[in-house]
MARFI-395540 format. One line per field, with one value per residue (C-alpha): residue number from 1; residue in one letter; x, y, z. Coordinates in steps of 0.02 Angstrom, whole numbers. Layout:
// MARFI-395540
pos = c(NUM / ...)
code = c(A / ...)
u = c(X / ...)
v = c(Y / ...)
w = c(Z / ...)
***
This chain:
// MARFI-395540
pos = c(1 / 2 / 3 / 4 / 5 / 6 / 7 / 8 / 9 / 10 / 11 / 12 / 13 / 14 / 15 / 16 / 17 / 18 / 19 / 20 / 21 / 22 / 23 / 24 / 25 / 26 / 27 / 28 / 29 / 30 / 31 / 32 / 33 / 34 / 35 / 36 / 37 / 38 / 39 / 40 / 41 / 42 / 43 / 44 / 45 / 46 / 47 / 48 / 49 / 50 / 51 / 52 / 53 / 54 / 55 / 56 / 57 / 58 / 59 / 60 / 61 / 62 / 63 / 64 / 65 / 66 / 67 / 68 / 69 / 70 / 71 / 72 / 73 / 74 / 75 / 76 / 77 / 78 / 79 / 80 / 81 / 82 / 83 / 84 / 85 / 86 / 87 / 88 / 89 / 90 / 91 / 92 / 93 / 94 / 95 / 96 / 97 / 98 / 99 / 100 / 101 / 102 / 103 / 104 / 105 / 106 / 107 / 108 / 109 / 110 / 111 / 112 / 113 / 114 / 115 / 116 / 117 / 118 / 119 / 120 / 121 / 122 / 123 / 124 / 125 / 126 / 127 / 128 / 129 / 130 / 131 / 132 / 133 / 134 / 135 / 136 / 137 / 138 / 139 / 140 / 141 / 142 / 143 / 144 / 145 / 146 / 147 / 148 / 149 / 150 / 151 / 152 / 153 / 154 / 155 / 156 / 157 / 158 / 159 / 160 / 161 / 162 / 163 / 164 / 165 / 166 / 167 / 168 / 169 / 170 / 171 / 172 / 173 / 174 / 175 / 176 / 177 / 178 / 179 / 180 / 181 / 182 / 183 / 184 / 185 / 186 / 187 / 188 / 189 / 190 / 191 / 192 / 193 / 194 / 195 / 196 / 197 / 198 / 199 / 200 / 201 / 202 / 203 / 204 / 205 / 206 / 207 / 208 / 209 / 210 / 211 / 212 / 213 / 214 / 215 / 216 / 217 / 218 / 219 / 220 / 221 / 222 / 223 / 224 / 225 / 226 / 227 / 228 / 229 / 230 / 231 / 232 / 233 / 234 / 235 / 236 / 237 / 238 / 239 / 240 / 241 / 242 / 243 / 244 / 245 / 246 / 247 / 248 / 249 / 250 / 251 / 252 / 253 / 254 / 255 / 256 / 257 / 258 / 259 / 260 / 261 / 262 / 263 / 264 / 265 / 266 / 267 / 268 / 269 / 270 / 271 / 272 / 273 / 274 / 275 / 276 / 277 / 278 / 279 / 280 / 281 / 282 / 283 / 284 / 285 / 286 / 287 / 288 / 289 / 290 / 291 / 292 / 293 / 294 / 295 / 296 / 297 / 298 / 299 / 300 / 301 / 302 / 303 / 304 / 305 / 306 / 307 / 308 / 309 / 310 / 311 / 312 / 313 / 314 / 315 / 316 / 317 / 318 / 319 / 320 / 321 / 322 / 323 / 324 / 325 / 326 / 327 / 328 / 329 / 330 / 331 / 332 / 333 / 334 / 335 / 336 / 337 / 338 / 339 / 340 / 341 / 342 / 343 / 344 / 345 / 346 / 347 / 348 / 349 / 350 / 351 / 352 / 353 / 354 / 355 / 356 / 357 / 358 / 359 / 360 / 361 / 362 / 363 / 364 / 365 / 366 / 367 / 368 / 369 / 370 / 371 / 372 / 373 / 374 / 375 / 376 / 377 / 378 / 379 / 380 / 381 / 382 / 383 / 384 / 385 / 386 / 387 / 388 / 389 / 390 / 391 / 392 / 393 / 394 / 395 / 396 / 397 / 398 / 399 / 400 / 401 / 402 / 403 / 404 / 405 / 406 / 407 / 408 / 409 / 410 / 411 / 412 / 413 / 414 / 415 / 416 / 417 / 418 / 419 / 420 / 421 / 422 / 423 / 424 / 425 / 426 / 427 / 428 / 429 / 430 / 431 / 432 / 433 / 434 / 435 / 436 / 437 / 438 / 439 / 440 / 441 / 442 / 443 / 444 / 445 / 446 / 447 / 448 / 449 / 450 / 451 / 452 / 453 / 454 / 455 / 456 / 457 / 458 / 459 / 460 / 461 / 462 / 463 / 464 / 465 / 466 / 467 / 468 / 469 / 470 / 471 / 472 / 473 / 474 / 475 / 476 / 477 / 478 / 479 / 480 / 481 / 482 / 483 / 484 / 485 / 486 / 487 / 488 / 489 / 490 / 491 / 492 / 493 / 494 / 495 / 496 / 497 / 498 / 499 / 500 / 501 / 502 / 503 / 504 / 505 / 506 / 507 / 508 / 509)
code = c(X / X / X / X / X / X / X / X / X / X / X / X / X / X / X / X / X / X / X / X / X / X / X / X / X / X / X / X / X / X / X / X / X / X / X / X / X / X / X / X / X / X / X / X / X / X / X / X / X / X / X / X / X / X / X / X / X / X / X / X / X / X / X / X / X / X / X / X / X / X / X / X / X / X / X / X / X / X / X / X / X / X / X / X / X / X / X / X / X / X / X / X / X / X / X / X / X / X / X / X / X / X / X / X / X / X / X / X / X / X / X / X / X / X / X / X / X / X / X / X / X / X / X / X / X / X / X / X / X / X / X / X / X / X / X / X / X / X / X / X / X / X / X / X / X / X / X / X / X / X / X / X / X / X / X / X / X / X / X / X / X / X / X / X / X / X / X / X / X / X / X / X / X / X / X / X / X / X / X / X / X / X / X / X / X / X / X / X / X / X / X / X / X / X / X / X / X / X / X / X / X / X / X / X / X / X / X / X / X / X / X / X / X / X / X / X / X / X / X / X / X / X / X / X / X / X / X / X / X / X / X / X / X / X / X / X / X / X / X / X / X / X / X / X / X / X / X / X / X / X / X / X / X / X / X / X / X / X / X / X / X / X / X / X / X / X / X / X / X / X / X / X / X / X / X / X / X / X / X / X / X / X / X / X / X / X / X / X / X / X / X / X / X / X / X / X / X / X / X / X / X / X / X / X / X / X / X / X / X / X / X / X / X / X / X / X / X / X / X / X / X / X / X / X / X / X / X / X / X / X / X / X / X / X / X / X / X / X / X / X / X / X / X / X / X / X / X / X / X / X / X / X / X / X / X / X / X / X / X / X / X / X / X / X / X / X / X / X / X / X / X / X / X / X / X / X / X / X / X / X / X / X / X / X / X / X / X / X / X / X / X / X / X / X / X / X / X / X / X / X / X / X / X / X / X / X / X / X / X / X / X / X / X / X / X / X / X / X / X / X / X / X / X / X / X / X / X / X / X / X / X / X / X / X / X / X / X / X / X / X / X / X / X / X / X / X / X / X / X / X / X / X / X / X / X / X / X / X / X / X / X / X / X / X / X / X / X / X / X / X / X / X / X / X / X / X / X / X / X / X / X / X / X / X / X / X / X / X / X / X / X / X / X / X / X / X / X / X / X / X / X / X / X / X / X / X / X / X / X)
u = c(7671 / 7558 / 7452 / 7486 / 7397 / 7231 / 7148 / 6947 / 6835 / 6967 / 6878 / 6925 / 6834 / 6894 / 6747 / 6651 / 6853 / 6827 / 7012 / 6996 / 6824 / 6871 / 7016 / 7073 / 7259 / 7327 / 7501 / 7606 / 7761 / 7919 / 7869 / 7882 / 7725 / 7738 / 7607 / 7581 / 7461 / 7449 / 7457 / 7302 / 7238 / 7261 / 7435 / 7491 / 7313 / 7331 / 7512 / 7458 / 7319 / 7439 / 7594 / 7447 / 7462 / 7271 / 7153 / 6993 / 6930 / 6791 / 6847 / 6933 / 7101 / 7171 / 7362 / 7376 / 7163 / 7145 / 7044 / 7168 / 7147 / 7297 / 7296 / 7473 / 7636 / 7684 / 7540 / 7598 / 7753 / 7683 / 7618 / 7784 / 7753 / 7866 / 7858 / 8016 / 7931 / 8005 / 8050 / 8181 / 8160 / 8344 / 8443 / 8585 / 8688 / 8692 / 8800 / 8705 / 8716 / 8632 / 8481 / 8470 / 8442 / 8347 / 8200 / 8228 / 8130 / 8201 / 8355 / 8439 / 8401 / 8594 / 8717 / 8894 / 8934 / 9054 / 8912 / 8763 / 8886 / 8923 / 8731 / 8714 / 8819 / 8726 / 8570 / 8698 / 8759 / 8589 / 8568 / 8724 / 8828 / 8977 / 9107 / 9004 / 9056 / 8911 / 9000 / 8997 / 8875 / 8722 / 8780 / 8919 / 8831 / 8772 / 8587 / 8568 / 8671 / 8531 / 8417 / 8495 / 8528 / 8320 / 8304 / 8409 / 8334 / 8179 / 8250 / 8296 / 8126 / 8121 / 7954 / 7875 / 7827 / 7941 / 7842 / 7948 / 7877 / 7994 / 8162 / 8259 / 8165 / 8316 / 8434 / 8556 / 8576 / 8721 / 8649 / 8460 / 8534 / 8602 / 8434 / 8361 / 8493 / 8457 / 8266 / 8325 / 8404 / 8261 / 8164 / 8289 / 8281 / 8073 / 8026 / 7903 / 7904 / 7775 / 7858 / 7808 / 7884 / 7858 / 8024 / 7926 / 8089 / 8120 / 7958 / 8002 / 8166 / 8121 / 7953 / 7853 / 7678 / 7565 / 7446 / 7372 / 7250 / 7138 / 7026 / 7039 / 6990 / 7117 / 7135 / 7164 / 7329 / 7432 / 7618 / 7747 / 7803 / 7645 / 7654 / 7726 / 7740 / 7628 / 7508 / 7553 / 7518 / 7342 / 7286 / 7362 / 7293 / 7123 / 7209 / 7346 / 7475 / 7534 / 7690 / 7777 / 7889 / 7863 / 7962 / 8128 / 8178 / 8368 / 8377 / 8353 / 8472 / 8613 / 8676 / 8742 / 8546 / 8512 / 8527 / 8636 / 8512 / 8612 / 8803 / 8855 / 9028 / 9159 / 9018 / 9095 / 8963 / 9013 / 9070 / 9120 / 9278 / 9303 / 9223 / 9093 / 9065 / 8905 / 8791 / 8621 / 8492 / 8340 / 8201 / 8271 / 8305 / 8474 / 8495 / 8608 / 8649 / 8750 / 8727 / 8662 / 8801 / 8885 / 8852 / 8741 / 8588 / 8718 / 8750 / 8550 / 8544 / 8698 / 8610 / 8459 / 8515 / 8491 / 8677 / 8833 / 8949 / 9129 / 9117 / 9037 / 8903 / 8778 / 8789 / 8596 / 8637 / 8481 / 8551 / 8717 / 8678 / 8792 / 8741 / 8721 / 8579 / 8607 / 8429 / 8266 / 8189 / 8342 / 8333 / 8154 / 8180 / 8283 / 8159 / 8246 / 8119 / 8207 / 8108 / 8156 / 8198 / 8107 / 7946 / 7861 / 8028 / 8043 / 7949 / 7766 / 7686 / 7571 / 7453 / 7413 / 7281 / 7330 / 7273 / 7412 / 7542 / 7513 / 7523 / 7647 / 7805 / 7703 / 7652 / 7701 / 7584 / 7432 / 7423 / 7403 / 7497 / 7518 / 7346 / 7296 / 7172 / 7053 / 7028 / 7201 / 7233 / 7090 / 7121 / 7307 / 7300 / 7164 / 7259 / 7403 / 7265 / 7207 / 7375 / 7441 / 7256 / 7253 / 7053 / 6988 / 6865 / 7006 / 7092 / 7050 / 7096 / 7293 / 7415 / 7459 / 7301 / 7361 / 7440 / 7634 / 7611 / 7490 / 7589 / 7745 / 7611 / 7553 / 7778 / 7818 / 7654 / 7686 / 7814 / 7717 / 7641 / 7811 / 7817 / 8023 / 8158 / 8258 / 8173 / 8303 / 8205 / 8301 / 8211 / 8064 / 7961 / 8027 / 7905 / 7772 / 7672 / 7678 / 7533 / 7586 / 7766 / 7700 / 7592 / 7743 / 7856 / 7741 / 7704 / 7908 / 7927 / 7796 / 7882 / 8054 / 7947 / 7877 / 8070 / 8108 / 8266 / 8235 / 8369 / 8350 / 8435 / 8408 / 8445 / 8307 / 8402 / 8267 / 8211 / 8385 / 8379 / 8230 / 8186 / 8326 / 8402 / 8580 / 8676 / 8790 / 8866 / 8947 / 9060 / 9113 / 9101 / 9151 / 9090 / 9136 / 9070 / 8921 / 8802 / 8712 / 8595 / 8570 / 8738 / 8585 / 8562 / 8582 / 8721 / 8808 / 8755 / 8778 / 8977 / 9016 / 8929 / 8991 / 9143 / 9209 / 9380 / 9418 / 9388 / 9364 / 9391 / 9338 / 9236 / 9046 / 9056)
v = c(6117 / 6152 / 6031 / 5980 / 5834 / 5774 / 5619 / 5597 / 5440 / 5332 / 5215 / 5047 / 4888 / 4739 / 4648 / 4592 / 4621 / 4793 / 4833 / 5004 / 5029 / 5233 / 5304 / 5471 / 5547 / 5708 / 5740 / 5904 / 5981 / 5906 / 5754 / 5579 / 5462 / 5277 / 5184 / 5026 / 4894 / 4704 / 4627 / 4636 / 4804 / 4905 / 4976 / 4943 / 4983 / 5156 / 5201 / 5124 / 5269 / 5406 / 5364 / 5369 / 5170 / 5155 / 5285 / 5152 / 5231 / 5361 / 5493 / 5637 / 5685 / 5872 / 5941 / 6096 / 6106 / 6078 / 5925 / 5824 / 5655 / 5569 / 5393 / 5384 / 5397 / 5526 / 5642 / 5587 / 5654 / 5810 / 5854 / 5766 / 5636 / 5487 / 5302 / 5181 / 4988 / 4846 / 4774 / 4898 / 4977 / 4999 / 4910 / 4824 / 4858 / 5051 / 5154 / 5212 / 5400 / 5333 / 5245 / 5421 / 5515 / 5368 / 5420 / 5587 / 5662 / 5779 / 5762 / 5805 / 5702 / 5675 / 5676 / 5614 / 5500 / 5618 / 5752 / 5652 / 5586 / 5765 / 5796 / 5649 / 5670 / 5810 / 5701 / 5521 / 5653 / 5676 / 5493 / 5465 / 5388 / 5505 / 5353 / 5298 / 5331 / 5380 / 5280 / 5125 / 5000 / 4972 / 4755 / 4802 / 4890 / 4813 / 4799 / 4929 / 5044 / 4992 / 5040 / 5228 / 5251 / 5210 / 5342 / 5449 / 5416 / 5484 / 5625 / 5684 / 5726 / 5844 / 5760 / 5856 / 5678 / 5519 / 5359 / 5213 / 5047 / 4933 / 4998 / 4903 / 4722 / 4630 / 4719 / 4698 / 4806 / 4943 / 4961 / 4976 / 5108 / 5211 / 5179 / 5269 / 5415 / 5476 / 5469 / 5595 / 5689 / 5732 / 5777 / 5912 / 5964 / 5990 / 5828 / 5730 / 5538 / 5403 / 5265 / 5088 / 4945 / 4772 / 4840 / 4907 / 4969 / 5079 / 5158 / 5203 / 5278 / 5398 / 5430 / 5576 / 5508 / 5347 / 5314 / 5146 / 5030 / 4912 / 4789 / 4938 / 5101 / 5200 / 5235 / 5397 / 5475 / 5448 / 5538 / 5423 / 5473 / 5431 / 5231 / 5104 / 4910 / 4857 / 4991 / 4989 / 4816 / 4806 / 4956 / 4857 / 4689 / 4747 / 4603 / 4611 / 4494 / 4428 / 4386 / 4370 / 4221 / 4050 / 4029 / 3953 / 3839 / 3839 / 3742 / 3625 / 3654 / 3550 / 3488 / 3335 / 3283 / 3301 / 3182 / 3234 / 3217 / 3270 / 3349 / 3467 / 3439 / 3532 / 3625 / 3740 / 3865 / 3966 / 4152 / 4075 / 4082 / 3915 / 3748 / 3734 / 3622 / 3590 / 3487 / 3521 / 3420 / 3351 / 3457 / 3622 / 3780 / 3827 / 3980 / 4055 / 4249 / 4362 / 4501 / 4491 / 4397 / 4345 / 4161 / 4110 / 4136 / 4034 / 3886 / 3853 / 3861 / 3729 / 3604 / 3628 / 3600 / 3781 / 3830 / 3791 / 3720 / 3672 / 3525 / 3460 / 3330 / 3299 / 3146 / 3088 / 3025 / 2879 / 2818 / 2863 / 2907 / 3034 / 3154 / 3320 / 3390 / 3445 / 3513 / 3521 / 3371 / 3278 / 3380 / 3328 / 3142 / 3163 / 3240 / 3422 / 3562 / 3757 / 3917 / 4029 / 4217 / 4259 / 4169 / 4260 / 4221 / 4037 / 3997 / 3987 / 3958 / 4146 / 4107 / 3939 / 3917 / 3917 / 3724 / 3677 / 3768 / 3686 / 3500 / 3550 / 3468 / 3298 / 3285 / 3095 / 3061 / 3121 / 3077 / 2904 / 2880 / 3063 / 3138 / 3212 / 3133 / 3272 / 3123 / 3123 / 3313 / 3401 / 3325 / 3342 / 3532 / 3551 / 3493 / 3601 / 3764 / 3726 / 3718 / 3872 / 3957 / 3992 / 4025 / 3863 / 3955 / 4053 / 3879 / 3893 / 4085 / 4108 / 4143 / 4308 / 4380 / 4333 / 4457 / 4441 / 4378 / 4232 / 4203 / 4157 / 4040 / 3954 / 3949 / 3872 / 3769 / 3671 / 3570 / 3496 / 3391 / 3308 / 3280 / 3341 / 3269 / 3442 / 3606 / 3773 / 3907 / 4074 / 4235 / 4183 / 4322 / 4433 / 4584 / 4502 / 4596 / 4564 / 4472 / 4339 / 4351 / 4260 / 4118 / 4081 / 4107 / 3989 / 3853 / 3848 / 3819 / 3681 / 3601 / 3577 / 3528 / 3381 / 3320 / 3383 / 3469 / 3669 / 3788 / 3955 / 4113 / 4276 / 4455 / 4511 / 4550 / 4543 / 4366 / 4278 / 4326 / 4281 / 4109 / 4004 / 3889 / 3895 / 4040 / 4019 / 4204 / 4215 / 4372 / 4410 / 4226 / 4149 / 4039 / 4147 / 4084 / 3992 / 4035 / 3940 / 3992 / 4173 / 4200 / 4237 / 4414 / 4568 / 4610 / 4471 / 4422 / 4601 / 4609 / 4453 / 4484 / 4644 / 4679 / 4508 / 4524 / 4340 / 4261 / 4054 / 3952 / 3826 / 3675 / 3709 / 3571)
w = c(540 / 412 / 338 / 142 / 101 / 151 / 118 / 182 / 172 / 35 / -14 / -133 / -178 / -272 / -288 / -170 / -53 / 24 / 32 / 83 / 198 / 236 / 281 / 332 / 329 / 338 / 285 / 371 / 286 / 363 / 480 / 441 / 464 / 509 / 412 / 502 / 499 / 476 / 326 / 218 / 312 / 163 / 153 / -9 / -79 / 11 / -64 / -220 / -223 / -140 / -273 / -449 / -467 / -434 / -479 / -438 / -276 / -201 / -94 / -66 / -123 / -98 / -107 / -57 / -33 / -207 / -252 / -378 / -473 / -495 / -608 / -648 / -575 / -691 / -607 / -445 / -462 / -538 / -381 / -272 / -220 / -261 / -190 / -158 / -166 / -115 / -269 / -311 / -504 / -529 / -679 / -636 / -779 / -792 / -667 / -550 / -629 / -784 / -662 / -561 / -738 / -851 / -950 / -962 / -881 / -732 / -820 / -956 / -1137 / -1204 / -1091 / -1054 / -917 / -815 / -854 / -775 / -641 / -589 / -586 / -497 / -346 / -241 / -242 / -184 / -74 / 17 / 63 / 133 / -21 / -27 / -51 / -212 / -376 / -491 / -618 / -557 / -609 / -500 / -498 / -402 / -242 / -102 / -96 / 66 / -75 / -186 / -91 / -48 / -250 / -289 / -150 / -233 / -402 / -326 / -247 / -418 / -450 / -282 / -224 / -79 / -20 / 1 / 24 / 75 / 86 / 179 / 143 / 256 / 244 / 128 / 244 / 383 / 555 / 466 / 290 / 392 / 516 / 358 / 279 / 445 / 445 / 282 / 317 / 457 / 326 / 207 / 374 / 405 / 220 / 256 / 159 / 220 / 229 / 250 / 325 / 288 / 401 / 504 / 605 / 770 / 817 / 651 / 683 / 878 / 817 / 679 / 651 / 748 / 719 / 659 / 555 / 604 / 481 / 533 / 418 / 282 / 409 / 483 / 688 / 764 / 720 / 851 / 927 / 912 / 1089 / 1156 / 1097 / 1175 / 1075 / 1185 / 1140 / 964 / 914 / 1016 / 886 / 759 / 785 / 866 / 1017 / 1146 / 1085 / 1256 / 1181 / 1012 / 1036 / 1123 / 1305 / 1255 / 1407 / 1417 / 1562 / 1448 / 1315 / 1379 / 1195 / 1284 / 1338 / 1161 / 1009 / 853 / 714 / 569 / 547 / 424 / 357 / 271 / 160 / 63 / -19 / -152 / -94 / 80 / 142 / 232 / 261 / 379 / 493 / 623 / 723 / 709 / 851 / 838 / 947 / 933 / 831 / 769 / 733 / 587 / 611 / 505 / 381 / 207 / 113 / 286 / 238 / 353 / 206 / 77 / 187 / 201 / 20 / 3 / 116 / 14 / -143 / -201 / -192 / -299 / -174 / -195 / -75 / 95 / 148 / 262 / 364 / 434 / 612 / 595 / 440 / 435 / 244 / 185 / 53 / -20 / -115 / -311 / -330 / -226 / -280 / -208 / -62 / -39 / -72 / 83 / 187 / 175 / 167 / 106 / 145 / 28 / 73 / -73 / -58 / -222 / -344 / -262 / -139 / -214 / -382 / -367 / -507 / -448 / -295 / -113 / -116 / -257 / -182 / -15 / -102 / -200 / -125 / -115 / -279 / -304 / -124 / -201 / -358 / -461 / -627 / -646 / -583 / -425 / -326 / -247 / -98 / -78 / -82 / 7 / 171 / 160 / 110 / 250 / 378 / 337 / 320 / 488 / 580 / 458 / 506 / 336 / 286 / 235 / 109 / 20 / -34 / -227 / -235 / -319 / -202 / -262 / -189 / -26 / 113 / 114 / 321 / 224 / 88 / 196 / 294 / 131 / 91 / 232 / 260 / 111 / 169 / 308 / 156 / 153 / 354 / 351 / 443 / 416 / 401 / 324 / 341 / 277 / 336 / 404 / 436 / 295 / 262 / 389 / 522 / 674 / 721 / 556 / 650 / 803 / 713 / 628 / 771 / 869 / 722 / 718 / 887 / 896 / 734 / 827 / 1003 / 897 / 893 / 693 / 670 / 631 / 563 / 528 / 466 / 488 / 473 / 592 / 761 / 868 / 783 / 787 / 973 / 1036 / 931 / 925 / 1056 / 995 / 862 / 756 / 708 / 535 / 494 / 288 / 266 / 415 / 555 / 701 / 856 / 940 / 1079 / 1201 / 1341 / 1405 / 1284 / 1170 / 1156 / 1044 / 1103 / 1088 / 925 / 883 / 909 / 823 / 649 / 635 / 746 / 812 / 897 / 835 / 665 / 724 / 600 / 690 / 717 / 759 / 884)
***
């Protein structure tokens, strides 16, 4: 392969944060990179730089051995290279011919719809969306679909260079795996990729080598083939990480040893099929697993208050109160704490400090006739810092400066003000490294050991299968079946959200 791109001694400062310290990358014709790191080493600084958001740092910057200065994505693409982000820039209601072709630009300036749709379809083609009409709206495709279309979008522009940063995080194990397949596919067609993901997994299936930062310097480029995880997260983290989820003991998961600390019954979200009904204990983790829109995410949101719902309660076993949530302050008068799977649209307040949104839920504990008392709220938010290790001295910075593996700490750390009864927790690791994946994996764990009752969903195969100590699998909306003990594998969990042989409508009990 020949070499295209080079990159020498990137350097970027923000202040007196060193985001970028020096880093080196070279970039062949036709191979796909795995950019990996933990959060906060510099990824999203480095793409920012490589894609002509940022055009603040020293170094060296050649395409084809010719120095070039970049500043906007517009130049970027000039010299093709093209970046997919997380948040998707697609517009929901234009087909999605109109969102491949908008601005203009590598496209024609008046068009009809049939005419950009027939323009359209060699390049939805490409990333695997032959059954897609260009014609139909963007609202009306899954968000894996979504996610192939922005790549398409791009694709328009024939960049040399694909950067994708996270494409499969908001997604389930089929629309991932086509994600994965058409990376394959611009491979073949002599693209290259830079491939930006918490997946471990993705990274062992597709990419050939990695590009690993540390604190803000990149490691030695390594051959995919020549990692192991093992291997891969000690270069990450700078540690061995012994182990990324907490022993689960199932010897002691007999449900009838256990106390029923609150019942779910005949909730009826919105865009679920049937009622559903379950038992949730005190001291352990429940686990919710489905696919994106499987209902697993939408019954969480129901028992939070977050969700319309045509019906249901939930019956506390100490009180025998029965209830359901309208909002979240309700759901917090009842001791009912809801991690959002979207901790920066509703799950933090990002321009207010790390020490507000850590109080946040307890508002009425800490202050006196409507103001906050500092006594009240510095040892409170410390408290939750320390068990979080979130930096004690970064406590009045906003939360939006925060990594996204800290800003899920500070999202779910808040509610610890409140001291929960019942903790819904829906993605919980979310675009998180890996070395964020087991503090929170381990914080959970200690949260149900202290006799709370945890329930999570999840998308993540490898999380729903190592963290809980009972799953419930949900298929297009329905509760399909439960699993106890060493039931609890990928496999398992595997055939019944996507291929079950029996739709139970059934009691979770």
């Amino acid at each position: 392969m020949s070499v295209w791109m080079q990159l020498s001694n990137i350097r970027r400062s923000f202040g007196s944060i060193h985001a970028l310290k020096g880093v080196d990358l070279e970039i062949n014709h036709g191979e796909i990179i795995g950019l990996v790191g933990e959060n906060g080493a510099g990824k999203s600084t480095l793409m920012k730089i490589m894609s002509g958001f940022d055009d603040g740092f020293e170094g060296e910057f050649l395409v084809d051995n010719v120095p070039v200065k970049l500043g906007t994505p517009q130049k970027a693409q000039e010299q093709g290279i093209a970046i997919a982000q997380q948040e998707l820039s697609l517009i929901p209601a234009l087909t999605v011919a109109e969102n491949i072709f908008i601005g203009g630009d590598h496209g024609p300036t008046v068009a009809s719809l049939g005419q950009l749709s027939k323009m359209a379809r060699p390049f939805l083609d490409e990333v695997g969306l032959e059954n897609v009409s260009a014609k139909t709206l963007v609202n009306r495709l899954s968000i894996g679909e979504r996610q192939l279309v922005e790549v398409a979008r791009l694709i328009a522009h024939k960049p040399n260079l694909l950067i994708l940063d996270e494409p499969t995080a908001a997604l389930g194990e089929s629309d991932s795996n086509r994600i994965l397949e058409m990376v394959k596919r611009l491979k073949a067609a002599g693209k290259s990729v830079i491939y930006v993901s918490h997946r471990l997994d993705e990274i062992f299936k597709i990419t050939d080598r990695c590009i690993i930062l540390r604190d803000g310097l990149s490691q030695d480029s390594v051959d995919t083939k020549e990692l192991d995880t093992n291997k891969l997260v000690s270069m990450m983290l700078g540690r061995e990480l012994h182990s990324m989820f907490p022993p689960r003991d199932f010897s002691k998961n007999n449900t009838k040893n256990k106390t029923i600390r609150f019942e779910v019954n005949s909730l009826w979200p919105d865009r679920t099929l049937v009622p559903i009904n379950m038992k949730i204990y005190a001291g352990e983790i429940l686990g919710l697993a489905g696919q994106l829109g499987s209902g697993s995410g939408e019954v969480l949101a129901a028992m939070a208050g977050m969700h319309d719902t045509q019906g249901g309660s939930i019956t506390d076993c100490y009180t025998q109160e029965n209830y359901l949530p309208k909002n979240a302050k309700q759901a917090i008068s009842k001791g009912i704490a809801y991690g959002s799977p979207d901790r920066k649209y509703d799950g933090l307040f990002l321009g207010r400090s790390i020490s507000e949104n850590l109080s946040s839920p307890n508002l009425k504990g800490i202050s006196s006739k409507g103001i906050i008392q500092p006594q009240k709220e510095r040892p409170l938010v410390e408290d939750i810092a320390k068990s979080f290790t979130i930096d004690l001295t970064r406590l009045a910075q906003e939360a939006s400066v925060l990594s996204g593996g800290n800003q899920q700490k500070v999202a779910l750390g808040k509610w610890l003000s409140i001291s929960p009864e019942l903790i819904l927790i829906d993605e919980p690791t979310r675009g998180v490294d890996v070395g964020a994946r087991a503090e929170i994996y381990n914080k959970v764990r200690e949260i149900a050991d202290s006799g709370k009752a945890v329930v999570i969903a999840s998308t993540d195969l490898l999380e729903i299968s190592n963290l809980p100590d009972r799953v419930i699998c949900f298929y297009k909306g329905c509760y399909v079946s439960e699993l106890v003990g060493e039931e609890i594998n990928s496999t398992n969990i595997l055939q019944a959200i996507t291929n079950p042989d029996n739709i139970l409508l059934e009691d979770a009990s």
